[in-house]
C-alpha positions in Angstrom: -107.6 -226.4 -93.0 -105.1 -226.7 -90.1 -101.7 -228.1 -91.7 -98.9 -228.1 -89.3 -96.3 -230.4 -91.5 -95.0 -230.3 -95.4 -92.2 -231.1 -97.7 -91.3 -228.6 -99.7 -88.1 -228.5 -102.3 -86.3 -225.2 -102.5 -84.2 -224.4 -105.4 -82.4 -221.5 -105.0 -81.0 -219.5 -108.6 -77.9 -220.2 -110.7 -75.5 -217.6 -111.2 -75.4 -216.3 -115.1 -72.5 -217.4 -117.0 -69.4 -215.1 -117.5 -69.0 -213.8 -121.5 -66.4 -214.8 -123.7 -66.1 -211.7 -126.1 -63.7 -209.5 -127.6 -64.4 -205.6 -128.9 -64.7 -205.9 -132.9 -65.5 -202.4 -133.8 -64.2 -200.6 -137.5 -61.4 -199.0 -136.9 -60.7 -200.1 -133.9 -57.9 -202.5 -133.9 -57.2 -205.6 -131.2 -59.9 -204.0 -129.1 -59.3 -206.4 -126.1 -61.7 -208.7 -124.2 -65.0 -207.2 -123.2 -67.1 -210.2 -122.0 -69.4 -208.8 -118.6 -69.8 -211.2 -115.4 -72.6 -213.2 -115.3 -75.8 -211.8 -112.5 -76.0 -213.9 -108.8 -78.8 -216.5 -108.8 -81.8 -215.3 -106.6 -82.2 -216.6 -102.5 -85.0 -218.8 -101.4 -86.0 -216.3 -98.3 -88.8 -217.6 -95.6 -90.2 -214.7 -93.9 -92.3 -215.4 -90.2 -96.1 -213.9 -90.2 -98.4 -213.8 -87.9 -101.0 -213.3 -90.9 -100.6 -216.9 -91.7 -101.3 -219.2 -89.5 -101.2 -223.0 -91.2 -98.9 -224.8 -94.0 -101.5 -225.8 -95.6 -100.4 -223.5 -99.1 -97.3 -226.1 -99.3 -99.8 -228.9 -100.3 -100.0 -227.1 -103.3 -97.0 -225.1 -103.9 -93.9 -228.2 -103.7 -91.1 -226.3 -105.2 -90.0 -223.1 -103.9 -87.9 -221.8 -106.6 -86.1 -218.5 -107.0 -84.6 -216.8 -110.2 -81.5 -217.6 -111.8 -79.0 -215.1 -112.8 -78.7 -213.9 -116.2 -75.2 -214.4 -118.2 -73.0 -211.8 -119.0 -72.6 -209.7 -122.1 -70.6 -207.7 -124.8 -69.3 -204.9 -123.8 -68.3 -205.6 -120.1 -72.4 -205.6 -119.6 -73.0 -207.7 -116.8 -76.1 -210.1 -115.9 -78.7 -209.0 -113.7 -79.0 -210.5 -110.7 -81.8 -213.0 -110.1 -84.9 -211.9 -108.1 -85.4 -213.5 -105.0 -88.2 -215.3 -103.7 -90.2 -214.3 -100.4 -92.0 -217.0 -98.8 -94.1 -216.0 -96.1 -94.3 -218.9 -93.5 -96.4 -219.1 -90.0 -94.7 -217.8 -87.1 -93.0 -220.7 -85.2 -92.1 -222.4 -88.4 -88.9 -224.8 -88.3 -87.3 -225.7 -91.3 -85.0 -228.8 -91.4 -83.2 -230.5 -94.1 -82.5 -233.9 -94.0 -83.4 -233.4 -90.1 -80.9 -231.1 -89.4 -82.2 -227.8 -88.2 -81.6 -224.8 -90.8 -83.9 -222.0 -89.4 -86.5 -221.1 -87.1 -88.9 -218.1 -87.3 -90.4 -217.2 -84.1 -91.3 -213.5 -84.5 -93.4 -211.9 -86.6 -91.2 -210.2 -89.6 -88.4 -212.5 -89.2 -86.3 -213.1 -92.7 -84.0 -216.1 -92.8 -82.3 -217.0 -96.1 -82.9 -220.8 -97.1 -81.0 -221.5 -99.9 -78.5 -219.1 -101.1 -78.4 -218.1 -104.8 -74.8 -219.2 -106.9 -72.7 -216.6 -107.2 -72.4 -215.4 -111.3 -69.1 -216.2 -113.5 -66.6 -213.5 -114.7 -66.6 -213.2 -118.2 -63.5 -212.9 -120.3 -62.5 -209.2 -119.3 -61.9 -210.0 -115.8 -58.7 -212.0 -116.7 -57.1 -208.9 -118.7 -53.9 -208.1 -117.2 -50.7 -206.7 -118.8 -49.5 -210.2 -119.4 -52.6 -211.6 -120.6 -54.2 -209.5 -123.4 -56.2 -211.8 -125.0 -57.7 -213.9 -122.4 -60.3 -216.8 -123.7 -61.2 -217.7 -120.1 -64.5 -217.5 -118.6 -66.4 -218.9 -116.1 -69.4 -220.6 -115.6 -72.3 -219.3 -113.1 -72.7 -222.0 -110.1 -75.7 -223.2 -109.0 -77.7 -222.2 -106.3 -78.1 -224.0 -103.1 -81.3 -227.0 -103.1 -82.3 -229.5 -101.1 -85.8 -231.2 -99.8 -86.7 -229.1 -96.6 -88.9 -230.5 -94.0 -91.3 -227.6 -92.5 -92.8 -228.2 -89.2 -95.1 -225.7 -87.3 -95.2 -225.3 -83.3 -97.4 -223.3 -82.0 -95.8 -220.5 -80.0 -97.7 -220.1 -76.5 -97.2 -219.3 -73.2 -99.6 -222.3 -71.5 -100.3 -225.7 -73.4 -103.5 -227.4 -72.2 -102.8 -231.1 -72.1 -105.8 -234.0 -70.9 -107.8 -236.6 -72.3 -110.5 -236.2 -74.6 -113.7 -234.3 -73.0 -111.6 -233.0 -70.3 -112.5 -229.7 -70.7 -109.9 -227.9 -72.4 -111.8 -226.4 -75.6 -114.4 -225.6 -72.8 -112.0 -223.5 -70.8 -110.7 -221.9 -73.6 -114.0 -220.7 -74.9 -114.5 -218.6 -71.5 -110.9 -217.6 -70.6 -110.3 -216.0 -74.2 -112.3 -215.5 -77.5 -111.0 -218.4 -79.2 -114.4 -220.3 -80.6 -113.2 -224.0 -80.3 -115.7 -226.9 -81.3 -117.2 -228.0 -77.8 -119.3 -231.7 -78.0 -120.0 -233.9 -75.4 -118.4 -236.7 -77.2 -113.9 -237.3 -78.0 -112.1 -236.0 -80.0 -114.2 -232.5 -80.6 -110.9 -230.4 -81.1 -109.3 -231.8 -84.6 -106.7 -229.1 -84.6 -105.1 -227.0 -82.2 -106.4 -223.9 -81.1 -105.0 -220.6 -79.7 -106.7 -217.8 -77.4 -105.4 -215.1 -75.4 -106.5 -214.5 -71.8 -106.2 -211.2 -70.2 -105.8 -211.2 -66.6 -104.9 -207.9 -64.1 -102.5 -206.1 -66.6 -101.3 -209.2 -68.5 -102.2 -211.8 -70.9 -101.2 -215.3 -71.9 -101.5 -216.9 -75.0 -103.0 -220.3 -74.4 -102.7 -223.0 -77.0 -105.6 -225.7 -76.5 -104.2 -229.1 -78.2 -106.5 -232.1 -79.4 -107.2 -235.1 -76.5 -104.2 -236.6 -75.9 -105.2 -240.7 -75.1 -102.8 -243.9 -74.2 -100.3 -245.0 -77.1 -100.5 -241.2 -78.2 -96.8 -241.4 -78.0 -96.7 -244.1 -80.2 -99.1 -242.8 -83.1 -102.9 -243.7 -81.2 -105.5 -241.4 -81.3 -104.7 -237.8 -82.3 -102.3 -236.5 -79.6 -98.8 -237.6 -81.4 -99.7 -235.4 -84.3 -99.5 -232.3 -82.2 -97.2 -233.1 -79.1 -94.9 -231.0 -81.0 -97.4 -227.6 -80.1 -96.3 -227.6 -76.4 -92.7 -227.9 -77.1 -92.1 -224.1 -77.2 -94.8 -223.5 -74.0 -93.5 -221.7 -71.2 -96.7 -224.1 -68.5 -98.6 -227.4 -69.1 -101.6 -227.0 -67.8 -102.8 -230.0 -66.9 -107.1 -230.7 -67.2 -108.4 -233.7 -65.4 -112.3 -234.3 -65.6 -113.8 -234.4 -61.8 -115.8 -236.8 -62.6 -113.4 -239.5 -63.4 -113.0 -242.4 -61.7 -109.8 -242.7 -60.9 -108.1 -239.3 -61.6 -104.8 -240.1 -60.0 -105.0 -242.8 -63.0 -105.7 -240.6 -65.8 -103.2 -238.3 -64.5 -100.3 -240.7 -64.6 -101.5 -242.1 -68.4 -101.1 -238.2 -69.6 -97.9 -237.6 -68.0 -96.6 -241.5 -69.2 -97.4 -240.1 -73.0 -95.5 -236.7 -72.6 -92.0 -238.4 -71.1 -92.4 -241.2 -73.8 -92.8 -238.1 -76.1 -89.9 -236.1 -75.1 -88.0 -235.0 -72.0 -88.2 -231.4 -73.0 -91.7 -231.5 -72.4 -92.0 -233.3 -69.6 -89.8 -231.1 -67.7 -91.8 -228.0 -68.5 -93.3 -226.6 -64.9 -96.8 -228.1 -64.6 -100.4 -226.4 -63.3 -103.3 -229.1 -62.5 -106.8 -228.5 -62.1 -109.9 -230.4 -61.7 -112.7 -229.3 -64.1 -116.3 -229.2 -64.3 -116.6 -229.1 -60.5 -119.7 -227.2 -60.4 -122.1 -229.7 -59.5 -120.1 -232.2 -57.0 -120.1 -231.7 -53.4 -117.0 -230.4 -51.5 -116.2 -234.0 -49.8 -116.4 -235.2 -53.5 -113.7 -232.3 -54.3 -111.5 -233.2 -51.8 -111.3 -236.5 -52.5 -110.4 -236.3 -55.9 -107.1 -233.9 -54.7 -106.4 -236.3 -52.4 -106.2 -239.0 -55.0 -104.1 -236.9 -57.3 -101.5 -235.6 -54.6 -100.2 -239.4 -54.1 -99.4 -238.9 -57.9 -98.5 -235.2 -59.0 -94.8 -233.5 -57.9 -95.0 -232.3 -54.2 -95.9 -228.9 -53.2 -97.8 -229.5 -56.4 -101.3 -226.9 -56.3 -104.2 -228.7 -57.5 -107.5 -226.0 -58.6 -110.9 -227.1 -58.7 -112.2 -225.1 -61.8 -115.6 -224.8 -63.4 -115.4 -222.9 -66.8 -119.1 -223.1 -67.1 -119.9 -221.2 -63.2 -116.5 -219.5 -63.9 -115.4 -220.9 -60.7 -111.7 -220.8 -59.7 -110.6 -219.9 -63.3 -109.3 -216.1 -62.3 -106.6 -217.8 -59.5 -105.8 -220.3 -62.2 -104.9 -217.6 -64.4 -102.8 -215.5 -61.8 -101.3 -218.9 -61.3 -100.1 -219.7 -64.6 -99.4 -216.1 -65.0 -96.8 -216.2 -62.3 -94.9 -219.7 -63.8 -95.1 -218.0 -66.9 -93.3 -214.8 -65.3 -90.9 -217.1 -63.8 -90.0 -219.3 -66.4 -89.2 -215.9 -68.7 -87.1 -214.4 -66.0 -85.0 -217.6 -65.9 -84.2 -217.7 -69.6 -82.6 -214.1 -69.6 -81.0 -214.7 -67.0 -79.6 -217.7 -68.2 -79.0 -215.8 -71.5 -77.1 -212.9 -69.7 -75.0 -215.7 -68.1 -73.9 -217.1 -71.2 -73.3 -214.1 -72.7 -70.9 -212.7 -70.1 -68.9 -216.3 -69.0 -69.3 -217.0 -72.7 -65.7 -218.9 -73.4 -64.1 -217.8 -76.9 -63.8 -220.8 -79.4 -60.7 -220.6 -81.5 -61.6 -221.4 -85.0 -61.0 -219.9 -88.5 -62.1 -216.8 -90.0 -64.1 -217.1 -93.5 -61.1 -216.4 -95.3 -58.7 -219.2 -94.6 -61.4 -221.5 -94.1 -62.1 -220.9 -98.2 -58.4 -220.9 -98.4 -58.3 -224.5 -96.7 -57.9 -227.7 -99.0 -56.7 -231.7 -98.1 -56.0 -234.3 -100.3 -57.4 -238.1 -100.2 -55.6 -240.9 -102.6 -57.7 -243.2 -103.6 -55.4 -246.1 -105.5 -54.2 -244.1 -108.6 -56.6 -241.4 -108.5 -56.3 -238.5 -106.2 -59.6 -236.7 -104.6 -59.1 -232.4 -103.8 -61.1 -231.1 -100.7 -61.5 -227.6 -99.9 -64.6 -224.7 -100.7 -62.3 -222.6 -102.6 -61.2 -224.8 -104.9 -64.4 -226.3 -105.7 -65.9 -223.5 -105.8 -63.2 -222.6 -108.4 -63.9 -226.5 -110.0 -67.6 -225.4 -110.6 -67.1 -222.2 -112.3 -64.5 -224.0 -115.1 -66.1 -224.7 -118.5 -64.3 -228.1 -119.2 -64.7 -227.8 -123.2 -62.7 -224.8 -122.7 -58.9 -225.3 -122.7 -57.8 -221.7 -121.4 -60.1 -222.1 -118.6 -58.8 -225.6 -117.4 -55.6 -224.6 -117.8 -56.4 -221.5 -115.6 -57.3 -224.1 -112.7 -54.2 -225.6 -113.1 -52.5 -222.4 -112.4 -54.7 -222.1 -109.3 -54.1 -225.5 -107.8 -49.9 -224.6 -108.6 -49.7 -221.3 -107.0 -51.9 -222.2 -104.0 -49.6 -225.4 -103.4 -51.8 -228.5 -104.5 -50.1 -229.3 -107.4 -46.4 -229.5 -105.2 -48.7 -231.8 -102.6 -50.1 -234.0 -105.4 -46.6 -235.0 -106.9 -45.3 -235.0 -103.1 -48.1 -237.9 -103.0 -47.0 -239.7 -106.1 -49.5 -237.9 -108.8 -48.0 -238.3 -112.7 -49.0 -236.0 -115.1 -51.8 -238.4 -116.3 -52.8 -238.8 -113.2 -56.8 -238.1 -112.9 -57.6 -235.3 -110.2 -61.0 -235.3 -108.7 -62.5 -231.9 -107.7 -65.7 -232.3 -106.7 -67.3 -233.0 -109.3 -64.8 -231.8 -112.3 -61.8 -234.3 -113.3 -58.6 -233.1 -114.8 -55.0 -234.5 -115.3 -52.0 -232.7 -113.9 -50.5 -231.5 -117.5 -52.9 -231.0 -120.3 -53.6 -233.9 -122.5 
C-alpha cells in the first residue's frame, strides 16, 4: 500500500540521573563523594533508503522512541548511554514539526538526527573541590527532545507526468521504462504514483507518473491534490494531452489552472507538451490540435505528437526532456557556486556565548529568567534538594542575574521563574 503522509511522535531518551554517594568502606575514613554521572538519553535518527519506498510502516508504528540514559552509580561508575534508534525512512522524506521544516532526506544513506537525546546529570563527585569536600549536590538527567513530527514523502524525479485522467501517462510509462502501472480504459486507473526509469543515448531519467489530475484538484476533487506534492522536487512537467479531445487548448489550460492554484513552485517548473495516442488520426487532424494548443501554451513552446502504443515520436520526446533536465541541473550548480563564492558573512554568535546569553522579563512581582544555559542548568536541579538549589543560586550570582534581578526590584522572597523550576532569591 502506497502511503505518502503520517504523524508520527518521536521521543527522544532522558539523560540518567547523577549519584549522590559517598565512599563508606572499613577502614577507610571520610572517603569523599563518589556518585558517577548519569549516561546521555539515546537520539531519534531517520536514515534515507531507497529500499523503502512508502510510509505506510508509520500507520502502525506512532511513537518513535529511543532509550533513556541510565543514572549514575557508586563508585564514580557512570550510566551508560542510551542506545539510539534508527529509523529507516523513504528517500525524499520531509519531516516537519508543527510545520516547520526539520529535515529532509534526499539521498540514499542519509542520517539526520530528529530529536536529540538529554544530556545525563553529574553525580555528587563532580562538585569535589578543595573547598567543597563533602558535596550533597547532584543533578538530574534532562529529558530528551519530543514533539509530534509530520512526515511527508515526494517523490524524487527528474520528469513529472501531469494530465487528466486517461491521458496516457501510465500508458507511456509502461513503454518508455519497466514500471508496470495499471492501464484501463476508464479514470482514475493510477491510485498511486508510479516511478520508471527511461534510458535514452547514454542517459536516463527517472520519470514519476502521478494519478489524473481533474478540475477542483487544487481544492481537494478527485485524486490529484493528494499528490501534487510528487512534482515539487521534478526537474520537467511533462505535460499529456489526449488527441482526441475536443477542445485540447481547454484541457490544457484546466491542468495548468490546478498547478498555479497548487503552488507557484510548480508552476514555474520548465514545461514539455505532447499530444498522445496519435496513431490513428490523420495529419490535418494533428495539426489542428497544435494549432489549438499554441494560442494557449508559453511561446516558442514545442508541442510532440506521441503514440506510446506505435512508439511514435516518444525517442525525440525523451532527448527533449533529457536536454531540460540537463539544463535545469546545470543551472542549480551554478547558482550554488554563485552563492557559495559572493556568499555575504552573517555576524552572529558562536555556540558558546549564545548558551552564555540570558534576559530577564518582570511580570508584576514575579520575575521570568531566559537563556539555554541557565535553563538548561534549571532542569538538571533536584528541587527537594537544598544543596543543589542553592548551587543554582550560586550560578545565577556569579554569572550576573542575581545583581540584574535586585537591579529590577527582586526581594529575597521574590519568586524566580526558570523555565519551568521556581525559586526565591535567598533560601526560605
Amino acid at each position: 500500500m502506497f502511503v505518502d503522509t503520517a504523524i508520527v511522535q518521536v521521543v527522544a531518551g532522558r539523560g540518567g540521573n547523577g549519584a549522590l554517594n559517598f565512599r563508606h568502606e572499613k577502614f577507610i575514613d571520610m572517603g569523599g563523594p563518589d556518585g558517577g554521572d548519569g549516561g546521555r538519553g539515546g537520539d531519534v535518527v531517520f536514515e534515507a533508503s531507497s529500499n523503502v519506498n512508502t510510509l505506510s510502516d508509520f500507520r502502525v508504528q506512532q511513537e518513535l522512541k529511543a532509550e533513556d540514559g541510565q543514572s549514575g552509580g557508586k563508585q564514580k561508575k557512570h550510566g551508560r548511554a542510551g542506545d539510539d534508534i534508527i529509523v529507516k525512512v523513504p528517500v525524499g522524506t520531509l519531516v516537519l514539526n508543527d510545520g516547520v521544516p526539520v529535515a529532509d532526506l534526499v539521498t540514499h544513506g542519509q542520517q539526520i538526527i530528529i530529536a536529540k537525546g538529554g544530556d545525563g546529570g553529574f553525580g555528587n563527585a563532580h562538585f569535589k573541590s578543595s573547598t567543597r569536600q563533602a558535596p550533597r549536590v547532584f543533578e538530574l538527567g534532562e529529558a530528551g527532545d519530543e514533539f509530534e513530527a509530520k512526515l511527508e514523502l515526494k517523490l524524487l524525479a527528474d520528469v513529472g507526468l501531469v494530465g487528466f485522467p486517461n491521458a496516457g501517462k501510465s500508458t507511456l510509462l509502461s513503454v518508455i521504462t519497466k514500471a508496470r502501472p495499471e492501464i484501463a480504459d476508464y479514470e482514475f486507473t493510477t491510485l498511486s504514483p508510479n516511478l520508471g526509469v527511461a534510458d535514452i543515448d547514454d542517459s536516463s531519467l527517472l520519470i514519476a507518473d502521478i494519478p489524473g489530475l481533474i478540475e477542483g484538484a487544487s481544492e481537494g476533487k478527485g485524486l490529484g491534490d493528494a499528490f501534487l506534492r510528487h512534482i515539487e522536487r521534478t526537474s520537467v512537467v511533462l505535460h499529456l494531452i489526449d488527441a482526441y479531445t475536443e477542445d485540447p487548448a481547454e484541457a490544457y489550460a484546466k491542468i495548468r489552472h490546478e498547478l498555479e492554484k497548487y503552488s507557484k513552485t510548480v508552476a514555474a517548473l520548465p514545461e514539455v507538451i505532447a499530444l498522445t495516442k496519435v496513431e490513428g488520426l490523420d495529419k490535418d487532424v494533428i495539426a489542428m490540435q497544435r494549432e489549438s494548443l499554441q494560442t494557449v501554451v508559453p511561446k516558442n513552446a514545442v508541442i510532440f505528437a506521441i503514440s506510446s502504443v506505435a512508439h511514435i515520436g516518444t525517442t525525440d520526446l525523451l532527448r527533449e526532456l533529457l536536454k531540460v533536465v540537463k539544463t535545469v541541473r546545470k543551472a542549480k550548480e551554478d547558482a550554488e557556486a554563485v552563492e557559495e563564492e559572493t556568499g555575504i558573512p552573517v555576524i552572529q554568535l558562536n555556540d558558546t556565548e549564545l548558551l552564555a546569553a540570558w534576559s530577564i522579563e518582570k511580570d508584576g512581582k514575579e520575575y521570568i529568567v531566559h537563556g539555554d544555559k541557565i535553563e538548561k542548568f534549571a532542569r538538571r536541579t533536584e528541587v527537594t534538594n537544598v544543596h543543589a538549589m542553592n548551587r543554582l543560586r550560586d550560578i545565577m550570582r556569579k554569572i550576573g542575574i542575581t545583581h540584574e534581578l535586585i537591579r529590577q526590584g527582586a526581594k529575597s522572597t521574590s519568586p524566580i521563574h526558570i523555565g519551568k523550576l521556581t525559586l526565591t532569591l535567598v533560601e526560605q
